[in-house]
C-alpha positions in Angstrom: -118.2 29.1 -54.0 -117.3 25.8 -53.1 -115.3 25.0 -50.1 -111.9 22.9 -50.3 -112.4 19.2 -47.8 -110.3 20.3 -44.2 -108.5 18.5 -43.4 -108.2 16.9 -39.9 -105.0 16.1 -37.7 -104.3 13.0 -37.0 -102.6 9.5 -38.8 -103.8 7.3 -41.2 -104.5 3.6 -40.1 -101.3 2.3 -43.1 -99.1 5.4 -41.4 -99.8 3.6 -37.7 -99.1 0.1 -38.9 -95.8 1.2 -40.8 -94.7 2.8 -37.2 -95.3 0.1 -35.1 -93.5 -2.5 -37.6 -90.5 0.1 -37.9 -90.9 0.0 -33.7 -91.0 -3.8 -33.7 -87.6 -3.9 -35.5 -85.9 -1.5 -33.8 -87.0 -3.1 -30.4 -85.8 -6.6 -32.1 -82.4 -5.0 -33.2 -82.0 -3.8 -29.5 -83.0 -7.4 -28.1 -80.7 -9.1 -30.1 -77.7 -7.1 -29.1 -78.7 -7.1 -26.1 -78.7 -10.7 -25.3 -75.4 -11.2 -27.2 -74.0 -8.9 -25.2 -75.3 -11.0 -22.1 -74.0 -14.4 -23.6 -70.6 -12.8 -24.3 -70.4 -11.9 -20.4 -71.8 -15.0 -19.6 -68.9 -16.8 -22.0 -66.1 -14.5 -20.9 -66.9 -15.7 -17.0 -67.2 -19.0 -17.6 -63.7 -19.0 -19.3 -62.5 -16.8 -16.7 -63.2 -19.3 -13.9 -62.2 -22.3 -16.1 -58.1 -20.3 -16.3 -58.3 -19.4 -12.7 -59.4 -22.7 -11.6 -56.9 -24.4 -14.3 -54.1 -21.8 -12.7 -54.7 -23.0 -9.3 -53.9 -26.0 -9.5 -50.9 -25.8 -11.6 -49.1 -23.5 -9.2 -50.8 -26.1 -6.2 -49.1 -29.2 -8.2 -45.9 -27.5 -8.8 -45.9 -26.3 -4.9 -46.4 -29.7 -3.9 -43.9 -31.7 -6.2 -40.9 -29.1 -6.1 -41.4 -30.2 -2.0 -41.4 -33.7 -3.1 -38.5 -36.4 -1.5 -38.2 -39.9 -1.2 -35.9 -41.7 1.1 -33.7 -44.5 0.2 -34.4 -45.6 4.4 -38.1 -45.7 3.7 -39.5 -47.4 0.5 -43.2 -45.7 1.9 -41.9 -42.6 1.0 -40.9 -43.4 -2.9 -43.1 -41.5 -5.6 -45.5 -43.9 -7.9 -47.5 -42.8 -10.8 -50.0 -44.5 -12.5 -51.1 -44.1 -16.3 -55.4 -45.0 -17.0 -58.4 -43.3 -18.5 -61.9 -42.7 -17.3 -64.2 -43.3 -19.9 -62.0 -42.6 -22.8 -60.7 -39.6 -20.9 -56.2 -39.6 -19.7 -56.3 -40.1 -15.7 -53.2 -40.4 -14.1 -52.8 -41.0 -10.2 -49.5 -39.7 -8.8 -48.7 -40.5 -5.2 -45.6 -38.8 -3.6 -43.9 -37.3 -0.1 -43.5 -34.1 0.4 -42.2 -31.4 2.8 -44.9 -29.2 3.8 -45.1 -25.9 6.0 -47.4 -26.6 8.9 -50.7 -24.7 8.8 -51.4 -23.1 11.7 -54.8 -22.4 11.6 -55.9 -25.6 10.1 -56.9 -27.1 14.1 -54.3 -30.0 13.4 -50.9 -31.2 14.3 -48.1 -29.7 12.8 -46.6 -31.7 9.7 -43.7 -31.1 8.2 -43.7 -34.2 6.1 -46.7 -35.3 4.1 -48.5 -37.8 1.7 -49.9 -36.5 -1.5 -52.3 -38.0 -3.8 -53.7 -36.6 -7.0 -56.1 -38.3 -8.6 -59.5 -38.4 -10.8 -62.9 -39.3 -10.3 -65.6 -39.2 -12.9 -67.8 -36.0 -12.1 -71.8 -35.4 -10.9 -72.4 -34.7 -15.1 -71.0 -38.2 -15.5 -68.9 -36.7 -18.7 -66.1 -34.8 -17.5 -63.5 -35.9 -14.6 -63.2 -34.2 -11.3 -59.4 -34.0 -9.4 -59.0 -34.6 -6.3 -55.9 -33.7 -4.0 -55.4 -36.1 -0.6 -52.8 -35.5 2.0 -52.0 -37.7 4.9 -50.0 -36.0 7.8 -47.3 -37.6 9.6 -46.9 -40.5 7.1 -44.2 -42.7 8.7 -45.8 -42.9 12.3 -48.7 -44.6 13.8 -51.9 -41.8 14.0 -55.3 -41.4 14.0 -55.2 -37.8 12.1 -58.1 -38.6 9.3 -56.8 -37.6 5.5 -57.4 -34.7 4.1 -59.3 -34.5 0.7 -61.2 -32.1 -1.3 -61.9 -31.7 -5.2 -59.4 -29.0 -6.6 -60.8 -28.6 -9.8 -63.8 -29.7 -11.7 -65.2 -30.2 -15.7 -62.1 -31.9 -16.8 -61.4 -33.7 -20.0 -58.3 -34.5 -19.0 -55.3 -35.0 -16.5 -52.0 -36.3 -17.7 -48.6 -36.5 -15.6 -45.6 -37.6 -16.7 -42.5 -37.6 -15.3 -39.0 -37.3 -16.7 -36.0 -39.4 -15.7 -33.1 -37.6 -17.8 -33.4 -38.8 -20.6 -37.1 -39.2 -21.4 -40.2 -38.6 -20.3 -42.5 -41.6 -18.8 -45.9 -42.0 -18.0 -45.1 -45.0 -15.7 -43.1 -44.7 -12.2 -40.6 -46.1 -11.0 -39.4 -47.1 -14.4 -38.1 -50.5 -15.1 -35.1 -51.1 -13.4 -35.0 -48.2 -11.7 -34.8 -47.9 -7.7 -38.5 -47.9 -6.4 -37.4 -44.8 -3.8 -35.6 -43.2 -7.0 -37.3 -39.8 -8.1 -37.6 -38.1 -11.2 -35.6 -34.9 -12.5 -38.5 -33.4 -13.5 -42.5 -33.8 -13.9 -45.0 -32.2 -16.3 -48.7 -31.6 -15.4 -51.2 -31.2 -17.9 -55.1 -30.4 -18.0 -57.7 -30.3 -20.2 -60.6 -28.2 -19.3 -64.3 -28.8 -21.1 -63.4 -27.2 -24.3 -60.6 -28.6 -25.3 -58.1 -26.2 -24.4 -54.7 -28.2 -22.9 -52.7 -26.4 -20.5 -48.9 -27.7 -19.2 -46.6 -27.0 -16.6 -43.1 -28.1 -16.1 -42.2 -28.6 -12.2 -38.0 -29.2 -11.2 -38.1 -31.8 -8.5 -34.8 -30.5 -6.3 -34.4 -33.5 -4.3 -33.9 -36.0 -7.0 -30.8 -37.6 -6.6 -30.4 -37.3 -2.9 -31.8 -40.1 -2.0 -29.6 -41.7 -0.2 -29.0 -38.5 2.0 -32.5 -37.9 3.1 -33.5 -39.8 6.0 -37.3 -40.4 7.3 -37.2 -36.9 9.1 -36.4 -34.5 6.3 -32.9 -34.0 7.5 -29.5 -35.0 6.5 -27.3 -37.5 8.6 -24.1 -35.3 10.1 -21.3 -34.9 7.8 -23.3 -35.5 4.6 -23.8 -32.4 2.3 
């Protein structure tokens, strides 16, 4: 009687190689979605920062210019805005008083009345632009107190201000023939982060028109409403 072969348990050497490449796939499949799944964070944070950092200054801008007054008594005080570019990029420089709550922890003298500049630079990558915000306190008197500036937003392709003076908008300020302490109804800020996007705000400039009613101080001569 002859005995049937037994057979053995265990895998064949093709059944092993057809697991592992079914393994490999699966762990490439995983991989894959995995670091997708990373880069989408990683894209969704960036962009986050870029609209937070884009917000800021927006609502800093439009703090600063609805404070904004000029002075027919003091021609310092008069707001000027400058068109340009930065290698191929829009780079305005606006320059304007302002009334300004005093910051008490800040180690310095109180100032109700400051000097505000807004303007480019080209930043450390050398292809995007940098903004920079400047105050000087106590503008109109004699001081030693050092200016005040920091970067306010970074990775710019862009930052455009224009101003309008009730019946157009300008890029230029004072417009010709206009008063040099004359200021604008209104001003628009816009910003153009890395990719592309553009983002604008309008800011009302209360003050305009009461020029001649302002003095250096911030306050109105008697009898004058």
């Amino acid at each position: 009687m002859t005995r049937s072969p037994v057979r053995r348990g265990g895998f064949t050497l093709l059944e092993i190689l057809l697991a592992l490449s079914l393994l490999s796939i699966l762990f490439l499949l995983l991989l894959s979605a995995f670091t997708g799944a990373v880069k989408v964070r990683e894209t969704l944070s960036s962009r986050s920062r870029d609209f937070r950092q884009i917000r800021l200054v927006l609502d800093r801008a439009g703090t600063d210019l609805m404070c904004a007054f000029a002075t027919s008594a003091r021609e310092e005080s008069a707001l000027s805005l400058r068109e340009d570019q930065l290698s191929g990029m829009p780079a305005a420089t606006l320059i304007f008083t302002a009334f300004q709550l005093s910051d008490g922890d800040s180690g310095r003298p109180p100032a109700e009345i400051v000097k505000i500049r807004y303007f480019p630079r080209i930043g450390a990558d050398g292809v995007t632009l940098e903004l920079h915000r400047e105050q000087a306190d106590l503008p109109f008197i004699g001081n030693q107190i050092p200016l005040r500036e920091y970067m306010v937003a970074e990775k710019l392709r862009g930052f455009r201000v224009e101003v309008y003076d009730g019946t157009t908008w300008v890029t230029q300020w004072p417009a010709g023939g206009g008063a040099n302490t004359s200021l604008p109804k209104k001003a628009a800020v816009t910003l153009v982060d890395e990719r592309g996007n553009t983002y604008r705000r309008e800011i009302p400039i209360y003050l305009a028109g009461q020029e001649n009613f302002v003095t250096w101080s911030g306050r109105r001569p008697a009898g004058k409403q």
